[in-house]
C-alpha positions in Angstrom: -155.6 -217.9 -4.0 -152.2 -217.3 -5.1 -149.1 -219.4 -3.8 -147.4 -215.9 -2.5 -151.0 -215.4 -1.4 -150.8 -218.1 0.9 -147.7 -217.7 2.8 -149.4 -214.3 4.4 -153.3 -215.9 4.7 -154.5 -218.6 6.7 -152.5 -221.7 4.8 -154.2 -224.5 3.4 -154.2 -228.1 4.4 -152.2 -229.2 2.2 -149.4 -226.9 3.0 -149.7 -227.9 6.6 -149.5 -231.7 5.7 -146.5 -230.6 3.9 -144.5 -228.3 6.5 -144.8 -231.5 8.8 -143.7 -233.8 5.9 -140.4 -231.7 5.4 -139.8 -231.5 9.2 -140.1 -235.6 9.1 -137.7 -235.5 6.5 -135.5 -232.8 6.9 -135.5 -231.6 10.7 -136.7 -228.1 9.6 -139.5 -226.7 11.7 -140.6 -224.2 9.2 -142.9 -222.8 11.3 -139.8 -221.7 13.6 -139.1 -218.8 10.5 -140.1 -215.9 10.0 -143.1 -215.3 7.3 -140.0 -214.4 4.7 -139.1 -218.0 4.7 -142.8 -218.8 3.7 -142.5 -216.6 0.5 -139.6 -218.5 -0.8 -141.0 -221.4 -0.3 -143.9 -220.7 -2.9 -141.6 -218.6 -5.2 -139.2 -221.8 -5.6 -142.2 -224.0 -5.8 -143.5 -221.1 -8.6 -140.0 -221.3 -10.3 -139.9 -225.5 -10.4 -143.7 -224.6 -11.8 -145.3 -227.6 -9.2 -148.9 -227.6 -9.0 -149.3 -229.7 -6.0 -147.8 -229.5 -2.7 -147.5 -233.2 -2.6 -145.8 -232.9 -6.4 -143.7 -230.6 -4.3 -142.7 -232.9 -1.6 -142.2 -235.6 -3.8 -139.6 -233.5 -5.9 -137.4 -232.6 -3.1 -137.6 -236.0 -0.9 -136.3 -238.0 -4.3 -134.2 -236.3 -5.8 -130.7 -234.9 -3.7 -130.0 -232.1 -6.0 -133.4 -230.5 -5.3 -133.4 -231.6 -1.9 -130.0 -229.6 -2.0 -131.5 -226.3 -3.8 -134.7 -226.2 -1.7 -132.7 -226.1 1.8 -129.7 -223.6 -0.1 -133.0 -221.2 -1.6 -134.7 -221.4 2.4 -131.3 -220.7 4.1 -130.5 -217.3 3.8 -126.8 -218.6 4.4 -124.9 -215.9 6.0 -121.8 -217.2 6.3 -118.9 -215.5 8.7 -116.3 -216.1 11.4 -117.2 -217.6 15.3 -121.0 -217.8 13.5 -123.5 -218.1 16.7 -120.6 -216.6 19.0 -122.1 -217.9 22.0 -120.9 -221.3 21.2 -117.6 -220.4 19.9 -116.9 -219.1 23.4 -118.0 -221.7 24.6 -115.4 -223.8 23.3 -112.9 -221.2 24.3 -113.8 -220.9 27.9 -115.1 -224.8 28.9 -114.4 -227.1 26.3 -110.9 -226.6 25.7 -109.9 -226.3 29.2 -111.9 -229.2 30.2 -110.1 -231.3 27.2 -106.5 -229.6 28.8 -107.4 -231.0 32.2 -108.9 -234.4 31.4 -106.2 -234.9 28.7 -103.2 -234.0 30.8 -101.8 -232.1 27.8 -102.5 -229.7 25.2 -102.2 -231.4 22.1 -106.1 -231.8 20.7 -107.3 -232.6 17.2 -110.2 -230.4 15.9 -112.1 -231.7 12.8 -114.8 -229.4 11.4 -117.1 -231.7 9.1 -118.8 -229.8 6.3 -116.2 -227.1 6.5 -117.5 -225.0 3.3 -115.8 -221.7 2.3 -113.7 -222.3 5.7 -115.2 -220.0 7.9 -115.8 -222.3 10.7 -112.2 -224.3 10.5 -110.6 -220.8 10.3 -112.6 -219.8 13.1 -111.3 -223.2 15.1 -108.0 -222.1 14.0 -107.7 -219.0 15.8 -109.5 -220.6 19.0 -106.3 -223.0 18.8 -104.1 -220.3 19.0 -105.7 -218.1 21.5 -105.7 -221.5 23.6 -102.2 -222.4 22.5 -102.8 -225.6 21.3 -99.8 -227.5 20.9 -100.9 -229.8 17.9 -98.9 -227.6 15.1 -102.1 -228.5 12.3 -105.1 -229.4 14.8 -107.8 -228.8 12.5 -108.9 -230.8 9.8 -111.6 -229.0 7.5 -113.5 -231.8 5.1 -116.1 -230.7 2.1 -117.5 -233.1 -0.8 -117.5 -229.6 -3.3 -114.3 -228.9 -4.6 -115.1 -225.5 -5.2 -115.9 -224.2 -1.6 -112.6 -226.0 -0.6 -110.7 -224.0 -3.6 -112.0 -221.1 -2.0 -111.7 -221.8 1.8 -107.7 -222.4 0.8 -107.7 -218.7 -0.7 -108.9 -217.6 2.9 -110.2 -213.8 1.6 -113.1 -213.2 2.7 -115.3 -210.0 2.9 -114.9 -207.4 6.0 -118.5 -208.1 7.0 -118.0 -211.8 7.7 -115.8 -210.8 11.3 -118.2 -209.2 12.9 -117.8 -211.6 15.3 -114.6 -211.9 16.1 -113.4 -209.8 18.8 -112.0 -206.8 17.7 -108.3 -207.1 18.7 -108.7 -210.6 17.1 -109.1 -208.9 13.4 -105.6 -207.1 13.4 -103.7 -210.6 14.7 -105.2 -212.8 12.5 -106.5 -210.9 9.1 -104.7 -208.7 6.5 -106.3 -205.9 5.2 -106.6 -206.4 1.1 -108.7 -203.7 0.0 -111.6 -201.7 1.7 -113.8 -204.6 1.7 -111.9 -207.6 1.8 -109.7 -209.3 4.4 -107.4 -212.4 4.1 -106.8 -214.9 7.0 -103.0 -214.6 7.9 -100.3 -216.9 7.0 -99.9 -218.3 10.9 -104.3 -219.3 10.6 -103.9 -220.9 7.3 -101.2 -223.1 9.0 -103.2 -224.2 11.3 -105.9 -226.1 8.5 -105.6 -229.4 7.2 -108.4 -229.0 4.1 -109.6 -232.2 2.7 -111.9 -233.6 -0.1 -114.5 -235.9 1.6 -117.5 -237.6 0.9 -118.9 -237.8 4.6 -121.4 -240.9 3.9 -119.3 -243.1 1.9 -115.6 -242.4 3.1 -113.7 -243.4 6.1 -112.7 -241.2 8.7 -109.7 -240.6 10.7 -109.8 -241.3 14.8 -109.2 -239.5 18.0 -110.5 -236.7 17.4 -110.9 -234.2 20.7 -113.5 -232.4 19.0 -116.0 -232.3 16.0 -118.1 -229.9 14.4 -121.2 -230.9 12.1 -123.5 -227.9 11.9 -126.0 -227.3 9.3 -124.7 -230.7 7.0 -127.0 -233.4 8.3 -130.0 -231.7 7.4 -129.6 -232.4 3.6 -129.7 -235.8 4.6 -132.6 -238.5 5.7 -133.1 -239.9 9.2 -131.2 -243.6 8.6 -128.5 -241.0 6.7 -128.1 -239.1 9.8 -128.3 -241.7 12.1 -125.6 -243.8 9.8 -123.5 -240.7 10.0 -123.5 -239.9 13.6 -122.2 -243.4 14.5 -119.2 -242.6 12.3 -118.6 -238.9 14.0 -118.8 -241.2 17.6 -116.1 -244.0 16.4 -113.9 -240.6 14.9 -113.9 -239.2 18.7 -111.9 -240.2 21.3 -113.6 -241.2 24.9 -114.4 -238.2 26.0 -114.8 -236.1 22.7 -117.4 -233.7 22.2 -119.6 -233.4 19.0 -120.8 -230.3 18.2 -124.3 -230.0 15.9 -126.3 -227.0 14.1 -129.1 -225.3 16.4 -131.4 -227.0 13.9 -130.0 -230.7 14.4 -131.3 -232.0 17.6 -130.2 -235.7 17.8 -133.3 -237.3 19.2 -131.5 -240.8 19.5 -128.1 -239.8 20.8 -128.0 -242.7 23.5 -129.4 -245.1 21.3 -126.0 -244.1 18.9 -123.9 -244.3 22.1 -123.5 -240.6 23.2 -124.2 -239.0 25.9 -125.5 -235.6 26.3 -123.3 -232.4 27.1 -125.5 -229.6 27.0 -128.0 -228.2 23.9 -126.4 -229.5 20.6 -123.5 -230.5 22.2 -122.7 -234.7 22.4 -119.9 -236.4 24.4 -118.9 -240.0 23.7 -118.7 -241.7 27.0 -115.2 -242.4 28.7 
């Protein structure tokens, strides 16, 4: 039997033993995807020409770069503007107020951790307007590649990647370049704070009202993660929320010292 052979046929043993393995590892319930992701999986094993699935494991568990590859070849990564809307609004409508309330005043500090092409800091950029936030630069926007950050400081992006935003957002906040591509406007690109950062190894800045972390941690290994969430609760203030990917349950909040605020959302205790 072929390797594309068995992503569509009953799978062997082996490849059982190693979904579970990358789950352990990674966090990634393969099984949760769609028979497409299955097909990559064997192609990329096809193209590093592994035999084994256990070679296979092996591969990507030591090495980072290929750790890195695997998850970037899996993840069809469609990045774009309020990405999983529902949580943007979210935000919008209940975090942000509640921070407005409890805080006494609107002057919050947004970090998003991770930031890539910029997408997601822009995004919390345009919240902090809608919401006037009176913090003149709220969000910070931190990324280890110095390439992505190079980019996210451009701010053009393709029409496609707004189809999210509401549509008398696009108007307000983009420029039109060409028939394609849109820039984020002047008064957004204020907003940003961008920021070279190696999340494991550097130190972080405090108080922050609220973090987002989604779809990092899983290139990393449980004590990583575990190392790392500590740092994202002593960056929050009491009361800060942390916000995580849909595929980054953390099973030991409490045991860090959060508390629970709803699916993939953390608070650190007052």
């Amino acid at each position: 039997m072929s390797l594309q052979d068995s992503a569509v046929y009953p799978a062997p043993p082996e490849y059982n033993i190693f979904k579970k393995k990358i789950q352990e590892f990674t966090g990634i319930d393969l099984d949760a995807y769609k028979y497409q992701i299955h097909r990559r999986i064997h192609m990329l094993m096809q193209r590093w020409q592994m035999k084994t699935y256990d070679e296979y494991y092996k591969t990507i568990a030591n090495n980072p770069d290929k750790l890195r590859e695997f998850l970037d070849y899996l993840t069809i990564n469609v990045t774009e503007f309020f990405r999983n809307a529902n949580r943007w609004w979210e935000i919008r409508d209940k975090l942000i107020p509640q921070m407005y309330k409890e805080m006494g005043h609107q002057r919050l500090k947004f970090w998003s951790a991770g930031c890539s092409t910029g997408e997601e800091p822009y995004s919390l950029a345009i919240l902090a307007l809608e919401t006037k936030v009176a913090n003149p630069q709220p969000v910070l926007a931190a990324d280890i590649d110095q390439g992505v950050l190079a980019k996210a400081q451009q701010g053009v992006y393709q029409k496609r990647q707004i189809a999210n935003a509401p549509k008398e957002w696009v108007p307000k906040y983009f420029k039109e370049v060409d028939a394609n591509t849109i820039e984020v406007k002047k008064d957004v690109k204020d907003k940003v704070k961008f920021k070279h950062m190696n999340l494991i190894k550097d130190r972080f800045e405090t108080g922050f009202d609220l973090i987002l972390c989604r779809n990092v941690v899983i290139y990393f290994g449980p004590e990583t993660k575990s190392a790392l969430y500590k740092k994202f609760l002593e960056a929050l203030r009491p009361g800060g929320f942390l916000v995580t990917g849909a595929t980054e349950q953390i099973f030991d909040y409490k045991n860090i010292g959060f508390e629970s605020a709803g699916p993939f959302l953390y608070r650190r205790p007052k």
